[in-house]
Structure formats: C-alpha cells, structure tokens
C-alpha positions as CSV (number, residue, x, y, z in Angstrom):
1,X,0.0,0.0,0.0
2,X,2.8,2.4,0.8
3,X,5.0,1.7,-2.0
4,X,2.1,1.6,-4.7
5,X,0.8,4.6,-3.8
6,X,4.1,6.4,-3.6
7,X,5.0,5.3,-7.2
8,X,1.6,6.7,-8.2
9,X,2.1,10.3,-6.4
10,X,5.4,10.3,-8.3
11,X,4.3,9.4,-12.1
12,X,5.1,12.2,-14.0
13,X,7.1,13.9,-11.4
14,X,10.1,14.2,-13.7
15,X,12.7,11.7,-11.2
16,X,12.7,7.8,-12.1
17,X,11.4,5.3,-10.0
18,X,11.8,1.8,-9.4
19,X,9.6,-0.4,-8.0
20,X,11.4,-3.3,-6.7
21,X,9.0,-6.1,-5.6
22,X,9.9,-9.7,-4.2
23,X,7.0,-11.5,-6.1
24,X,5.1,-11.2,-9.2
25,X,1.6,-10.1,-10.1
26,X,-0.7,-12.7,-8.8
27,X,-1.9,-14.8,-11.7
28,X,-5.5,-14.4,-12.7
29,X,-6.9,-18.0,-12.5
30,X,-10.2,-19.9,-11.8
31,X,-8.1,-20.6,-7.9
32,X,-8.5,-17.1,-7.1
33,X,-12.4,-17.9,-6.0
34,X,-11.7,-21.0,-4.6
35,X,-12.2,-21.9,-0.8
36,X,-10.4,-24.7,-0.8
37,X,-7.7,-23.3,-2.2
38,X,-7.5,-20.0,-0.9
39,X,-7.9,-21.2,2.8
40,X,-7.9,-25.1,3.1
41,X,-4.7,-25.3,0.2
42,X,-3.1,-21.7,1.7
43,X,-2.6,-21.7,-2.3
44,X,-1.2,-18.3,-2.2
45,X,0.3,-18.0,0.9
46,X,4.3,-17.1,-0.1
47,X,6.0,-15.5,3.0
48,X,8.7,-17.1,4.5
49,X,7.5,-18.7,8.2
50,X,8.3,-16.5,11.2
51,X,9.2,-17.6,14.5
52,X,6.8,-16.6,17.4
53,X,9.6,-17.0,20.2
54,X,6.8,-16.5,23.3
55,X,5.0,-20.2,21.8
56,X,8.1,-21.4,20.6
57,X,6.8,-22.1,17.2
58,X,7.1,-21.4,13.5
59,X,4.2,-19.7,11.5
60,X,3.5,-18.7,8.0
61,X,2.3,-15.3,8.8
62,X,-0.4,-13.5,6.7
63,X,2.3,-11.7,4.3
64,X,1.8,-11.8,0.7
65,X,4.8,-11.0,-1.7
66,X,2.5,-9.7,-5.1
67,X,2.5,-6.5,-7.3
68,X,0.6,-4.6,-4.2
69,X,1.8,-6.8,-1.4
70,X,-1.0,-8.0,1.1
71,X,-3.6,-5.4,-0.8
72,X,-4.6,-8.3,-3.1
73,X,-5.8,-10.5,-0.3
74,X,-6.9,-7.8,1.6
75,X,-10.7,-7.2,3.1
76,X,-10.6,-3.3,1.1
77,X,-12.1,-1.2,4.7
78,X,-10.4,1.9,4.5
79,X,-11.5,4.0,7.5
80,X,-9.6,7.0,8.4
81,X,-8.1,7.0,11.5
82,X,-10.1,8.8,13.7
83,X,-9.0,12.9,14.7
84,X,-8.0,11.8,18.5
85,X,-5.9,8.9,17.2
86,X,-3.1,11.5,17.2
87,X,-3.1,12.3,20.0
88,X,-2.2,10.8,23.5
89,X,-4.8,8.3,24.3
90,X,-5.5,6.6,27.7
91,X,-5.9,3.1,27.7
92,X,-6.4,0.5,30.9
93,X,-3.0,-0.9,30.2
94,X,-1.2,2.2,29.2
95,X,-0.9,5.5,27.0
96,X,-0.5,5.7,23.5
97,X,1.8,8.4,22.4
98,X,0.9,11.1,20.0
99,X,2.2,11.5,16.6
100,X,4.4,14.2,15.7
101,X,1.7,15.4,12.7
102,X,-1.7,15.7,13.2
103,X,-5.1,14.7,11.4
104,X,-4.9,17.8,9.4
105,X,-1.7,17.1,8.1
106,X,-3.0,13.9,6.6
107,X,-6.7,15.1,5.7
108,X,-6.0,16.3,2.1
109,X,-4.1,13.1,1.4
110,X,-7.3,10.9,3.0
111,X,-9.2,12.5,0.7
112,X,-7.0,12.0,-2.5
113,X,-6.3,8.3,-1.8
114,X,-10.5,7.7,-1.3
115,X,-10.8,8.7,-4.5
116,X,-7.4,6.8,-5.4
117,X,-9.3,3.4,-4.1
118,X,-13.0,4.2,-4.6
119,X,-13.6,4.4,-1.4
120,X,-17.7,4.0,-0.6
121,X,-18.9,5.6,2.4
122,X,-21.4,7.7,4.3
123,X,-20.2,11.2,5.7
124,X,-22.3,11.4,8.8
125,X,-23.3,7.8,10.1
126,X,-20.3,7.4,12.1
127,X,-20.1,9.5,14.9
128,X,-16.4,9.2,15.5
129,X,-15.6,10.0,11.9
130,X,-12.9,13.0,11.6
131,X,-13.6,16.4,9.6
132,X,-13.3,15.9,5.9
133,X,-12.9,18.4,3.0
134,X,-14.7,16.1,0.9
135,X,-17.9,13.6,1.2
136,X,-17.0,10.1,0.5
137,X,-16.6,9.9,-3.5
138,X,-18.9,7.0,-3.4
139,X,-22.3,6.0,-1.6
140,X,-21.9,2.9,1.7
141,X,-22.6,0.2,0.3
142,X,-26.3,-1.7,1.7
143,X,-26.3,-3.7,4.1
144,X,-28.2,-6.7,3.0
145,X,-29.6,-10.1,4.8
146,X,-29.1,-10.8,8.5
147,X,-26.6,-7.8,8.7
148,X,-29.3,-5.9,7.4
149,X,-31.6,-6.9,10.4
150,X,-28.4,-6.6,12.8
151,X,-28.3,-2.9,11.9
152,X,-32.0,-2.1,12.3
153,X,-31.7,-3.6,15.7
154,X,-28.9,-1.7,16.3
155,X,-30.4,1.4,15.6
156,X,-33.2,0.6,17.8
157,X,-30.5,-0.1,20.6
158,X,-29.5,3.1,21.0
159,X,-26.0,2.4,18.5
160,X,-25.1,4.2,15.5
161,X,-24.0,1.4,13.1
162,X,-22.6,3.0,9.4
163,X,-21.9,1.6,5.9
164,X,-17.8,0.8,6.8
165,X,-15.7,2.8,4.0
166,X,-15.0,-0.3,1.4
167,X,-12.8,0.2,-1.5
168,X,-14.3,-1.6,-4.2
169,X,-15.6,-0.6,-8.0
170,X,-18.9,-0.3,-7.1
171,X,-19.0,2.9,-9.4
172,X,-22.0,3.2,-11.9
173,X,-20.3,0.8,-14.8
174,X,-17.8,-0.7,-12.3
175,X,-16.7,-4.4,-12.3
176,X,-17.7,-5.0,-8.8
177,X,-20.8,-7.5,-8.3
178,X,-20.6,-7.9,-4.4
179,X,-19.7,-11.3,-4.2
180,X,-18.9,-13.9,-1.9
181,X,-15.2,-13.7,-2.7
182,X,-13.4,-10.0,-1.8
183,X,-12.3,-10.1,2.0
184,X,-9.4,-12.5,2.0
185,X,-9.6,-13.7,-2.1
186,X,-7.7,-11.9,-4.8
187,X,-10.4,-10.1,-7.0
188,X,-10.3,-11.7,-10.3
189,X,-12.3,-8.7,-12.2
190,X,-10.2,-6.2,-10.9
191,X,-12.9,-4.6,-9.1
192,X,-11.2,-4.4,-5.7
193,X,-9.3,-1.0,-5.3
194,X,-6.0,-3.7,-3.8
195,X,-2.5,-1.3,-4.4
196,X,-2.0,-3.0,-7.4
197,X,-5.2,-2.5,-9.8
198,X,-5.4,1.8,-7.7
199,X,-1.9,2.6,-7.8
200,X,1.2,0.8,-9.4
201,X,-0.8,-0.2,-12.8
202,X,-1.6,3.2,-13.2
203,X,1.8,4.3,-12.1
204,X,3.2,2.5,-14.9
205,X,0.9,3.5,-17.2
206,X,1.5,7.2,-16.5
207,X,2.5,9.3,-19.7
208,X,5.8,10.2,-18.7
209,X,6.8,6.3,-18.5
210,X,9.0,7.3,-15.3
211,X,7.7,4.7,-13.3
212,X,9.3,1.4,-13.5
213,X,8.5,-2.3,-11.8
214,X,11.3,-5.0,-11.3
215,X,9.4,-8.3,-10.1
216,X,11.2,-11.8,-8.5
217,X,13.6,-9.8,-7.0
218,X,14.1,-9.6,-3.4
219,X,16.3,-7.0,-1.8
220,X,18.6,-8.8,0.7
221,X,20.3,-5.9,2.2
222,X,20.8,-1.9,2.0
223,X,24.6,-1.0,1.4
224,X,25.8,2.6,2.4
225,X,28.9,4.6,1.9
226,X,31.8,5.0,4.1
227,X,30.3,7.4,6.3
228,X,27.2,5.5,7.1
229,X,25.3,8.6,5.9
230,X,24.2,7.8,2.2
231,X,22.5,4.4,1.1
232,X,24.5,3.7,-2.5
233,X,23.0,0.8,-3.9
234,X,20.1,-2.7,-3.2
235,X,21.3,-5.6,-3.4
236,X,19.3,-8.1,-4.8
237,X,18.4,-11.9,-5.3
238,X,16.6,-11.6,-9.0
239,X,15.1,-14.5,-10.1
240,X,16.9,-17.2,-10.6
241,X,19.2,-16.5,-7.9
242,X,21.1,-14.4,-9.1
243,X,22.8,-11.4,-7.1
244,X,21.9,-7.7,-8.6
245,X,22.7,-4.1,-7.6
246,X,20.6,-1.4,-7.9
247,X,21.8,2.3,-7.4
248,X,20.0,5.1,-7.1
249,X,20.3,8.5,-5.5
250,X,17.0,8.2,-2.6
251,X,15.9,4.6,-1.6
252,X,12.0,4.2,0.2
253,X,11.7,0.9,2.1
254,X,7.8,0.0,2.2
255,X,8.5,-4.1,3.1
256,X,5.9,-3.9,5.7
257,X,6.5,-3.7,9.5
258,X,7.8,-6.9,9.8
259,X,9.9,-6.9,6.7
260,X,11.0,-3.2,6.7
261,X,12.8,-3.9,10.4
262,X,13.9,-7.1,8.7
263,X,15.6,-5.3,6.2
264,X,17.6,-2.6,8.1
265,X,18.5,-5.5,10.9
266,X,19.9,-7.3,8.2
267,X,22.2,-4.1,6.6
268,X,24.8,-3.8,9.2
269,X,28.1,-1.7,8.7
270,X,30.6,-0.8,10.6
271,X,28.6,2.2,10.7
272,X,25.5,1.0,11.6
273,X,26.6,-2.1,13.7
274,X,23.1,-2.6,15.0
275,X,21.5,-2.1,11.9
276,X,21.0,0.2,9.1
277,X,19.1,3.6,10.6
278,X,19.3,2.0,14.4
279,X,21.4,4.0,16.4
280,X,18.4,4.3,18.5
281,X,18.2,1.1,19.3
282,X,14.2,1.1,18.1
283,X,14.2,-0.8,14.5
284,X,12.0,-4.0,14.9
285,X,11.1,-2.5,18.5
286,X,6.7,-1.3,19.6
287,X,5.7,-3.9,16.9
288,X,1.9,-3.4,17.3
289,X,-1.3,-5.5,15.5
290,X,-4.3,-4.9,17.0
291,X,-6.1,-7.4,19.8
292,X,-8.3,-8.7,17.1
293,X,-11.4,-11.4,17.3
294,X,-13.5,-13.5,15.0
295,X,-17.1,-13.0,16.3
296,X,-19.9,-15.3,15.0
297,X,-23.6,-14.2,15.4
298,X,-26.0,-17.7,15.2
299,X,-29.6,-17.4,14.6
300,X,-30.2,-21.3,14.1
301,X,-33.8,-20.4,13.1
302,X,-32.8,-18.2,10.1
303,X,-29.9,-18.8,7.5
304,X,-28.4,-15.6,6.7
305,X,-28.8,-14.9,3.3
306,X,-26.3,-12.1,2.8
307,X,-23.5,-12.3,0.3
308,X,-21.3,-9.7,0.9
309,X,-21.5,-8.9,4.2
310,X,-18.5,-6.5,5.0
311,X,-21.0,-3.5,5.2
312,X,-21.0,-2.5,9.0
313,X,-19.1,-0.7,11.1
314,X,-20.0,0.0,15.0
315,X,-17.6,2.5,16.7
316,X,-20.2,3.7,19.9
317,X,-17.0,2.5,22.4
318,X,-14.2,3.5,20.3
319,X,-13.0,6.6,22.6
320,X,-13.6,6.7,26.3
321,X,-17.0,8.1,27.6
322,X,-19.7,7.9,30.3
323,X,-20.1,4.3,30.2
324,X,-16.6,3.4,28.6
325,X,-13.6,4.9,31.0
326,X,-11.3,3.5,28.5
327,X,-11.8,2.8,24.6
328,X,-12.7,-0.8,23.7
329,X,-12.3,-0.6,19.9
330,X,-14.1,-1.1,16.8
331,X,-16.5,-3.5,14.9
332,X,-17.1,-4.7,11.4
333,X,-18.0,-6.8,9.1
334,X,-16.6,-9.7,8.0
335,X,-16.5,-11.6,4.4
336,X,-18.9,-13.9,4.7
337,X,-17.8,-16.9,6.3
338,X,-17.5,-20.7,4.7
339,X,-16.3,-23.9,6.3
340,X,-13.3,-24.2,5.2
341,X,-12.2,-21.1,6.9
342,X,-13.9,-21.9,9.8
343,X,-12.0,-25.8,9.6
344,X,-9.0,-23.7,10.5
345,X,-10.1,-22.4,13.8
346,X,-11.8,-25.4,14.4
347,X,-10.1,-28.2,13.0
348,X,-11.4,-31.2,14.8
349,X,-14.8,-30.1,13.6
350,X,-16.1,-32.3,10.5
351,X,-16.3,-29.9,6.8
352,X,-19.9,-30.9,6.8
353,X,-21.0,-29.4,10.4
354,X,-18.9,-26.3,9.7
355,X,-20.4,-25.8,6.4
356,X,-24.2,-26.1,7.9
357,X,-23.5,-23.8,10.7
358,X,-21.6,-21.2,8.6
359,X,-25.3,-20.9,7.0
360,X,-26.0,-19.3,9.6
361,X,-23.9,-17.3,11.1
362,X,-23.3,-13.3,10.8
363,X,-19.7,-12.9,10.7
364,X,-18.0,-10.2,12.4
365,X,-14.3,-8.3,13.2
366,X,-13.7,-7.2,16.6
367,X,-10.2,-5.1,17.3
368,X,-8.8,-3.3,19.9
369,X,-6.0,-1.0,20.0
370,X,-2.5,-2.5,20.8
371,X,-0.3,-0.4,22.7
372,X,3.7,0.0,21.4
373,X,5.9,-2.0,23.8
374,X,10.0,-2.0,23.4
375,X,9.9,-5.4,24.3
376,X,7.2,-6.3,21.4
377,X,9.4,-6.8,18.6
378,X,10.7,-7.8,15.2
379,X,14.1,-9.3,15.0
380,X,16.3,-11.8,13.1
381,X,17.2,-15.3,14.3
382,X,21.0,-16.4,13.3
383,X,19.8,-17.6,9.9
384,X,18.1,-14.1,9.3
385,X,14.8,-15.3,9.3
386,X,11.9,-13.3,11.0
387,X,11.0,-13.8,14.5
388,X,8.4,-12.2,16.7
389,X,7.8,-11.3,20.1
390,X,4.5,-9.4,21.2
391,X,2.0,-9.7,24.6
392,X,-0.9,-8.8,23.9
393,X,-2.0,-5.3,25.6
394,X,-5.7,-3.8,26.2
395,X,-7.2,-7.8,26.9
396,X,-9.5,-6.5,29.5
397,X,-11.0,-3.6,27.3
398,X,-11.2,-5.8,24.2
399,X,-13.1,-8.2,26.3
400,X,-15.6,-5.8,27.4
401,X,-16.1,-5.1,24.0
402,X,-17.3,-8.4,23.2
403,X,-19.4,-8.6,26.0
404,X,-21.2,-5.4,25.0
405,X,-21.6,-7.0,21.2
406,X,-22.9,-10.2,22.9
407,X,-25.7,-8.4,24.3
408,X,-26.4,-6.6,21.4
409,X,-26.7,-9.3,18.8
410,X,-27.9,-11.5,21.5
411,X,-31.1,-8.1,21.5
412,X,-31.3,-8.6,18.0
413,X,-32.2,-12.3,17.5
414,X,-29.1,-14.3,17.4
415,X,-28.7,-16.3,20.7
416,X,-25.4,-18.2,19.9
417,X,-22.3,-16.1,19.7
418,X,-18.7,-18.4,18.9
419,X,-15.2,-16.3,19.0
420,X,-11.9,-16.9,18.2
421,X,-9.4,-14.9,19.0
422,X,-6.5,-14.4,16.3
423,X,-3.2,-13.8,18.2
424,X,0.3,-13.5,16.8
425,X,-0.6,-14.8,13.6
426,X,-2.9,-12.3,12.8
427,X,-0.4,-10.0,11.1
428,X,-2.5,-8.1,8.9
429,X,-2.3,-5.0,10.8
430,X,0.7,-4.8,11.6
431,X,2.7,-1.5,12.5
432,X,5.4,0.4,14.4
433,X,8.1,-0.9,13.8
434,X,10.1,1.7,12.8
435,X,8.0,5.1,14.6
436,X,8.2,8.1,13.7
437,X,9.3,11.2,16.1
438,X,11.3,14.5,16.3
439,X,14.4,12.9,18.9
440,X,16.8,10.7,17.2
441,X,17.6,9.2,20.2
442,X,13.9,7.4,20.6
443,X,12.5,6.8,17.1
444,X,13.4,6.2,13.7
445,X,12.2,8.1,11.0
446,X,10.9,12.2,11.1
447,X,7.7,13.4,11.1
448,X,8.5,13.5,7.2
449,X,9.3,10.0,7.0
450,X,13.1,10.4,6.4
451,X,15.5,8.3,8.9
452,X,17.4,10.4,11.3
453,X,20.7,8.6,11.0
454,X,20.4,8.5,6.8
455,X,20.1,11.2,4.5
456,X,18.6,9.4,1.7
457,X,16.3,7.1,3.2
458,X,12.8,7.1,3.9
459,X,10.1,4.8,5.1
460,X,6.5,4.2,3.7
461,X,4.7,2.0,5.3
462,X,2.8,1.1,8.8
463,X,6.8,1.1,10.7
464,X,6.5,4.4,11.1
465,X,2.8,4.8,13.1
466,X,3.8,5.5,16.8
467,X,0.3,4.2,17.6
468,X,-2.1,1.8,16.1
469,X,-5.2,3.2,17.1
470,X,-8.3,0.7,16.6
471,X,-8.5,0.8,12.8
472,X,-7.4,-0.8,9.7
473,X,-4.4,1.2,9.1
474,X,-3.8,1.0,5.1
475,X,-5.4,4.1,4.1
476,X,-3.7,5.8,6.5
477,X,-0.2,4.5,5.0
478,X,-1.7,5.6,1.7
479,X,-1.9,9.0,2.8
480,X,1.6,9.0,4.3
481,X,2.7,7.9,1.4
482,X,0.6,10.6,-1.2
483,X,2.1,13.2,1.7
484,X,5.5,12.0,1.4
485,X,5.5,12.0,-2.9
486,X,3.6,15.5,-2.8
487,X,6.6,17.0,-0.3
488,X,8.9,17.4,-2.9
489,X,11.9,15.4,-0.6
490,X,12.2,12.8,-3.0
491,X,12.1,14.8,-6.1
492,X,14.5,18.1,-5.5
C-alpha cells in the first residue's frame, strides 16, 4: 500500500522510479475464488514462516509477496483514523503516544487516496468519523440479509451502526458484483481497489513512463557509503538467484513492518553495527497488530442470506465516555464466512457441520488497539529469518467489548455467539516498527518519514505509526505515502 501509492504520487514527477518487488503479479486464475484453495490449500500464501519466540513455534504469517503486497488478499475497509488517534490516548493498560503530525496534516491526502481506491462511504453515520474536506466519493454500500436486520436492531439499541468505508468498483459501470469472494480472495475482475489495480498499474501507465517495476527480486540488504550517511546501492536476489545491484540517488523501504525492520536489521556496517538507521536502538522494537477477534452471530432459526457482508461498522465505544472509562475498539463486518475457513479455527470439527453452521452465522471483526511496547518486537534469528515477540495489551478492554456486542446481537435475535481470538498470527495490521518522532535518540524516522541517522532514506509504510489506534491502518499509509511524494523530498 505504501509503495504503490508512492510510485503513483510520483508518475510524472520528472525523477525515475523503481519499483522493486519480491513476487510477481498474482496470476489471474479460476483458484483465485476457490475456498479450498484460498484457505484449506493456503494456495497463495508465499512468505517465509516466522518464528513466534513466546509459543516457541514457527508460523506462516499472513504476508503476501505480489505487485501490491497483502492489498490483493486484503478485506478493502479503509477507515480514516479517527482525529484523536493523534493524540495521546489513555488506555487501561497504558498511554498511546501522540504522533508528531496531526489529522490535518493527513486530511487532504485521505481524501486523495478515497478517490485513489473508490472508497464507498457515508459522511455522517459514524459519529467518530474525523472532519473531511470532501464527502465520500462513493455511496456505503447496503447492508443486506441478517446484517441488514443486525443494523436495524442496532439502531433501535440506542447504536449508530454505518456503511464501513470499502474500497471496491462499485461505481455506476464498475466491475464489482458484491460477491462472496473479496475479503481474504484476490479479485479476479479487478474490481477491488488492492495497491495494485489503484496505484502501481496506473503508475506504470503514466505518460511520462517514469515509473518502472522489477518483479522476482528480493532485496537482501541496504549497502551505504563509508560514512554510514548515504545508502548507494540494493542488493538483490533476481530470479533465478542471481545477485543484482541497484543504485539510485534516494531509496524508500515500504517491506511492511515486519519486513522493513527485517531489512535494516539485516544491513549492518561498521557504521551501523546494529542495523541500518538503528542508532536508537528502536528498529523491529513497539511492533503493534491490533487485539483482534473473529465474532460469530447464530440465529439457528434463520440462514443468513447475505453475500457480501463486509457492510458494518460499529464504533459507539471507540473513545472513552460515560459508560466506557477506557476505549474498547471497533467492529465490522466480516466476508462472509465458509467452512473451510472456519475448519482452520476449528479443525477437529467435521467440513460438513462447519459448512451447515456457517449458513447461519453473521460474521464479524472485533479489534482493539494495541499499545507500542519496546519489548514487542521484530528481529532476526542467526539464519536471518523473522522472528516475533508481542504480549498482547488492552485484553481487559477488548473483552468488554465483546461482551457489550454479545448483548447486542444476542437483542437482536441471534442467541449463539462463537469467538476466536487471532493472536500472533494475525499480522494483517501490523505496525510500528520503525515510529516516527522529532528525537533521534527514541525513534526512527521524522515526522516526514526520512531516517534520522540516513540522509537518503525514507520509510513508507505502517513502521512508522507510533500508535495503532483501533482501525485498519492501510489508508492511512496511503496517505503517508501521497504526503511524502507530494513534499517534494524525494524529487529536488
């Protein structure tokens, strides 16, 4: 998301650009809409496993290495990050720090990248949405079948449940048809706005041809100059395995949290001993993904007839209030749910019994904001390979929250509620890695995105958030990005 979009803001900007990217376009194939082989198969899942050093156990993390990265599996809810997500925030297990810009600095760029990804939304239903310039470019989306009769419920409830912002072509003459298959598949129409389709194809396509895109080709390490204070060139495993340099005069690493502190980690000098752009001491350090929940809804009388589903968004307990001394989070829709994705939470569960109940079940996404901790972090094992460490932060707010959503859906006619809770391998929403802030000494990058130690590199992705506030975070690293091209740093 970072990378694509920054390629895009700099078509036609009069520098070249070079997209380096460690897979290849995902192929267009009948597979792409398959369950089975989407989530039983894992038939394109292509990360390397990580190690989770607290279970002492190797995972293959939810990373997708594709022209537009994990946007091409991704569920397409682009919510801003809420106005007081900038700020300090107050949490029952700690404080979240404040960013060093603030909401305004990233409006105009919110607004650019909704129309960027088609985003379809409803100025007004949300009472925790931020001030905006501009009304959503595109209606919500309707709710339809049991989420439908969720919502009415809801209303009734006292809640204020909204059309969540979903970036799909659902444009008058758009390819979108609302199916079964967005949140998790790869769109095989094109009609999902994933970084790939929204940014780097028209990137490429810009009239200037300034934009370039080098596929199979993963970038091993960052070499710098004697001083330590200029990157010089990427080197590179193309495919086939061959070693490759690229030089250029201003490098941008958008890898991802996980992979961006992989990265630097692995470039150490004599210079940079403990990793390229680390003299803090921070890179890989307040790695941050949300406390996040599968919540099931189960009407047993009713199936649920909806097809896509991803349509609400609940934020009444987002911030802290009269009822709430301390935010709980934010709920949404799911993609409709199917056994075989079920199977994987519960795999001693026959495929026949999971695909009944999934009939009738209203699928939901419950997260909670996860606070940055030095001690939650990404680092390398002696091979180089990924590892992770996080505990979980906020348990006792997130829990409330799904008590409170129990009551409500339990209000509106659905007596059976099954969770599951996600944990370390829900990597989706992943961030901090690398935070932004004006001391050297205790972050990693500026408020502008540049590293302190490195006058020539900068970071565009989710490392830099210093918070992770209780949203999807990828239109927010679209507009980091957009602000970052539109500066000027990269192109003077």
């Amino acid at each position: 998301m970072g990378g694509g979009t920054l390629a895009y803001a700099l078509r036609d900007s009069g520098v070249r650009v070079l997209i380096v990217e460690q897979g290849d376009f995902l192929p267009v194939e009948r597979e792409n809409w398959s369950f089975d082989a989407v989530h039983t198969e894992g038939r394109y899942k292509n990360s390397a496993p990580w190690y989770d050093t607290v279970a002492g156990k190797e995972f293959v993390p939810g990373n997708y290495h594709y022209v537009g990265g994990s946007t091409k599996l991704y569920g397409a809810t682009l919510p801003r990050f809420r106005e007081s997500d900038f700020g300090a925030v107050h949490h029952v297990d700690g404080v979240s720090p404040a960013w060093p810009i603030g909401y305004a600095d990233l409006e105009p760029h919110y607004t650019e990248a909704e129309n960027m990804f088609w985003v379809h939304g409803n100025k007004g239903e949300d009472p925790t949405d931020p001030w905006r310039s501009a009304d959503y470019p595109f209606p919500g989306i309707p709710h339809e079948g049991a989420m439908a009769r969720l919502v009415e419920s809801a209303r009734r409830q006292g809640l204020h449940p909204f059309a969540a912002p979903q970036s799909v072509d659902w444009r008058p003459g758009g390819g979108c048809v609302l199916c079964e298959t967005c949140d998790s598949f790869a769109c095989m129409v094109d009609a999902k706005g994933d970084a790939d389709v929204a940014a780097v194809r028209p990137a490429l396509r810009a009239t200037s041809r300034n934009v370039e895109l080098l596929t199979n080709a993963e970038v091993l390490r960052l070499d710098t100059d004697e001083s330590g204070r200029r990157v010089t060139a990427a080197r590179i495993r193309h495919a086939g395995g061959r070693e490759i340099e690229v030089r250029a005069e201003r490098f941008v690493v958008a890898c991802g949290a996980a992979n961006t502190a992989a990265l630097l980690l692995r470039s150490t000098s004599g210079s940079h001993p403990g990793g390229l752009a680390n003299s803090s001491d921070q890179v890989g350090r307040n790695y941050m993904a949300h406390v996040t929940t599968f919540f099931l809804a189960v009407d047993p009388r009713h199936k649920n007839e909806a097809v896509y589903q991803k349509t609400i968004g609940i934020n009444d307990w987002y911030s802290a209030g009269p009822s709430t001394p301390f935010p709980l989070g934010n709920v949404q829709g799911l993609g409709k749910l199917h056994g075989q994705q079920a199977k994987q939470g519960k795999p001693w569960v026959p495929m026949s019994i999971l695909d009944e109940v999934t009939k009738y079940t209203l699928d939901m996404f419950i997260q909670t904001e996860d606070l940055p901790l030095s001690e939650n972090r990404i680092g390398l094992d002696r091979a180089g390979n990924v590892t992770v460490t996080r505990r979980e932060t906020n348990l006792a707010s997130h829990h409330e929250l799904i008590r409170r959503m129990k009551k409500v859906v339990r209000k509106a006619g659905f007596p059976v509620v099954l969770t599951r809770s996600l944990g370390v391998e829900a990597t989706s929403h992943q961030c901090g890695t690398a935070r932004m802030g004006i001391d050297s000494a205790s972050s990693v990058v500026d408020a502008d995105l540049k590293a302190h130690d490195v006058d020539n590199l900068w970071i565009a992705d989710s490392s830099p958030f210093p918070s992770s506030a209780a949203v999807n975070p990828a239109i927010t690293v679209a507009a980091l990005a957009l602000r970052l091209g539109h500066s000027g740093a990269l192109t003077t």
